[in-house]
C-alpha positions as CSV (number, residue, x, y, z in Angstrom):
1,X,-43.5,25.2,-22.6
2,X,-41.5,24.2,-25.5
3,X,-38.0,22.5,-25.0
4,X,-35.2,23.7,-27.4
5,X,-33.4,20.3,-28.9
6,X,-30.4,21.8,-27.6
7,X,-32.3,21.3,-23.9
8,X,-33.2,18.2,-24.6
9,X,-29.9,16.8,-26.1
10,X,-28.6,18.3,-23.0
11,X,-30.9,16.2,-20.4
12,X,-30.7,13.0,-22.5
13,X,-26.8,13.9,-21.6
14,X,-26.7,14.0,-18.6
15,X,-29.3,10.8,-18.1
16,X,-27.1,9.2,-19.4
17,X,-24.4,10.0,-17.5
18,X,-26.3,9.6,-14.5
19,X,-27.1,6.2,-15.5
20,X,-23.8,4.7,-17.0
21,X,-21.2,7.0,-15.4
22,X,-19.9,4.4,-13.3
23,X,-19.8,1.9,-16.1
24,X,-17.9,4.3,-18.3
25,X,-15.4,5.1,-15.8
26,X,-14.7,1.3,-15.4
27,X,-14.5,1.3,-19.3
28,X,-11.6,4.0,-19.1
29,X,-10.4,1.9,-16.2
30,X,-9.7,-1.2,-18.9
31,X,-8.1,0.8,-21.4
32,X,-6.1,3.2,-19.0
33,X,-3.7,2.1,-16.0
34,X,-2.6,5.6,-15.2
35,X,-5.0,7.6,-12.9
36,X,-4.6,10.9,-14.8
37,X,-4.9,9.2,-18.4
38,X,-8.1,7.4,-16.9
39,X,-9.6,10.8,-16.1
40,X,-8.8,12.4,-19.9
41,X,-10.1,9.0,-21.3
42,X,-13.1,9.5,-19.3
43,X,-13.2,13.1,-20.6
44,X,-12.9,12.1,-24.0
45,X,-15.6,8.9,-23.9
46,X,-18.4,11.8,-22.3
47,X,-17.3,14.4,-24.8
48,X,-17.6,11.5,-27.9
49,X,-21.4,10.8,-26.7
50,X,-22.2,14.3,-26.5
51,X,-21.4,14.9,-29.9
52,X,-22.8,11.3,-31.2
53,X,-26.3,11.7,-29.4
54,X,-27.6,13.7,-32.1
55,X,-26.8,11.2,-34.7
56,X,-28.4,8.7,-32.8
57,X,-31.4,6.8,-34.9
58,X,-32.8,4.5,-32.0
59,X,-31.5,1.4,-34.1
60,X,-29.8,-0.1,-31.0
61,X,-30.3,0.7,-27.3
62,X,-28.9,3.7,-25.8
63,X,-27.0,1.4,-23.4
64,X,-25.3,-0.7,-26.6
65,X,-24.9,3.5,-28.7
66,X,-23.0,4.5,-25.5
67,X,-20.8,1.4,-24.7
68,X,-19.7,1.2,-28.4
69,X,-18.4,4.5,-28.4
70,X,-16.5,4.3,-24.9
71,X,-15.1,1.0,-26.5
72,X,-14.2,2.4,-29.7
73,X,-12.6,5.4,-27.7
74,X,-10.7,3.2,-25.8
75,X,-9.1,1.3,-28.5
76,X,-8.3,4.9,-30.1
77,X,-6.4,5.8,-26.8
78,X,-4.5,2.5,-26.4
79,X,-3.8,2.7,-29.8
80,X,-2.5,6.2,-30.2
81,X,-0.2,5.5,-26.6
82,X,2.5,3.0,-25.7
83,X,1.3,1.0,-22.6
84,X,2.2,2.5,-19.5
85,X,5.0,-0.7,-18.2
86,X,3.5,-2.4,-15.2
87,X,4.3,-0.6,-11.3
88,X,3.3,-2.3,-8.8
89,X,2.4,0.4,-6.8
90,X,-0.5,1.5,-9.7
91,X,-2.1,-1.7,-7.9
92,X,-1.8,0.2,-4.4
93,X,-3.7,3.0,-6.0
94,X,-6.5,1.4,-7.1
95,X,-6.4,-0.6,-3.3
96,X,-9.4,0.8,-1.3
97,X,-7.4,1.8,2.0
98,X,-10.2,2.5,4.3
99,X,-10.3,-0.2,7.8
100,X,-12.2,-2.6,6.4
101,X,-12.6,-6.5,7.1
102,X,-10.0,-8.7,6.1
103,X,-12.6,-10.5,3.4
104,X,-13.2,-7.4,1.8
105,X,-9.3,-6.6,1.5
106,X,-8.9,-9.5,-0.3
107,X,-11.9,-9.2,-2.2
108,X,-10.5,-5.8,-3.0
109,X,-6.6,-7.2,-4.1
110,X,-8.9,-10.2,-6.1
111,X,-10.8,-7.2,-8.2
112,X,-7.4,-5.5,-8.8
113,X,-5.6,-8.7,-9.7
114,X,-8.6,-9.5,-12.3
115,X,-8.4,-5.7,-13.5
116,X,-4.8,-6.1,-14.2
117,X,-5.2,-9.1,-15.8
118,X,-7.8,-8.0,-18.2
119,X,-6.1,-4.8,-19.0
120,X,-3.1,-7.6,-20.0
121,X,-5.6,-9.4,-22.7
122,X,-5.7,-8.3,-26.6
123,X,-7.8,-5.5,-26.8
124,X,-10.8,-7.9,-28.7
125,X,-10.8,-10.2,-25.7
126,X,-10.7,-7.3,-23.8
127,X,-13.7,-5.9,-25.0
128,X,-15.9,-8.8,-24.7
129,X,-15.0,-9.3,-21.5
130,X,-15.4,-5.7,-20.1
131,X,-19.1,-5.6,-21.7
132,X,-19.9,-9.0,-20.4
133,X,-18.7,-7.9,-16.5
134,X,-21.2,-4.9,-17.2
135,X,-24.0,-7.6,-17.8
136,X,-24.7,-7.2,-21.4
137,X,-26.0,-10.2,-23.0
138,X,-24.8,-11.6,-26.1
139,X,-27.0,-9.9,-29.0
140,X,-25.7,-6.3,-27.2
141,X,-22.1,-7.5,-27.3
142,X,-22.5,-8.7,-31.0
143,X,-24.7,-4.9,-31.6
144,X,-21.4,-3.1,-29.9
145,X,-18.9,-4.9,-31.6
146,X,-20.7,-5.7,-35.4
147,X,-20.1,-9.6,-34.8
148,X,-22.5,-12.3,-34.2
149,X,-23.9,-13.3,-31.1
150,X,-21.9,-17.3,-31.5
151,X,-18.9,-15.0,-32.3
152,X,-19.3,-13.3,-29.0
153,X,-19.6,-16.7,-27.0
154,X,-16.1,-17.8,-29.0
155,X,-14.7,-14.6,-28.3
156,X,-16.1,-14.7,-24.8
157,X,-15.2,-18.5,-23.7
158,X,-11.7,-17.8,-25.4
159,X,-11.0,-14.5,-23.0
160,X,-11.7,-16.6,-20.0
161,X,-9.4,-19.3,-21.0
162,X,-7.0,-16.2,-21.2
163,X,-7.4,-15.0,-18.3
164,X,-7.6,-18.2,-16.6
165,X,-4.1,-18.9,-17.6
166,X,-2.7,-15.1,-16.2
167,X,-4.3,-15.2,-13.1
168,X,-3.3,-18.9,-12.0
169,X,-0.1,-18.8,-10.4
170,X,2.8,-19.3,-12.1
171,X,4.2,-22.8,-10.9
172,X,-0.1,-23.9,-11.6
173,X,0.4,-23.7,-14.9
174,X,-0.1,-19.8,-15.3
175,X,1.7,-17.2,-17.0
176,X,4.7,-15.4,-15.7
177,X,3.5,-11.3,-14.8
């Protein structure tokens, strides 16, 4: 039985989806403090694949097609909104509540302090370091982003600096939140 391109754009869809959901959703995550504008980001990234699949040549890796356009879509929405002002009580949201072990609490509050931190960096340094938490390697970074791969470990090492500085505390030397 033959399978209509619209079929198989659709299952090459929803592969996709299957298989960098989560990572997507951590993309909007970056871009987005505010749970409902995280969602409509979200919903914007899967519509901008759908519609981009069929262009897609097969010059990079699926992986590196999809994270470039959930990046460029995030830059679009933090560009085209004001940032939400820093609550404190966004961070409670994002807290996993269920009774778990004291380690994993903190590990918890540690992910959330590192989240809000990189949400804080430029959106460049931002970029690199969201792709690089996902585990892409250098050449898919530079592939993503249009830059070399010694670019990537400037941008890179420079981002961690950065957020070196915001999550030491402030009388260490840190920034002030």
């Amino acid at each position: 039985m033959q399978v209509s391109d619209a079929e198989a754009s659709a299952e090459r869809y929803d592969r996709i989806l299957d298989l960098l959901g989560p990572a997507l959703w951590r993309v909007a995550r970056i871009y987005e403090a505010d749970a409902g504008r995280q969602e409509d980001l979200f919903q914007e990234i899967c519509l901008a694949v759908w519609k981009a699949l069929p262009g897609f040549r097969g010059e990079a890796s699926e992986r590196t097609f999809v994270f470039r356009i959930a990046h460029n879509r995030g830059l679009s929405h933090s560009w085209s909104r004001p940032p939400a002002p820093a609550d404190p009580r966004e961070l409670d949201e994002l807290t996993d509540r269920a009774p778990d072990p004291e380690e994993e609490s903190l590990r918890s509050q540690q992910r959330d302090h590192l989240l809000a931190a990189i949400r804080r960096l430029p959106p460049v340094p931002r970029q690199v370091v969201t792709l690089s938490l996902e585990g892409l390697s250098h050449r898919e970074i530079a592939e993503i982003l249009g830059i070399s791969e010694n670019n990537v470990a400037v941008r890179l090492s420079r981002a961690r600096t950065a957020l070196r500085d915001l999550l030491m505390p402030p009388g260490d030397g840190g920034v002030e939140a």
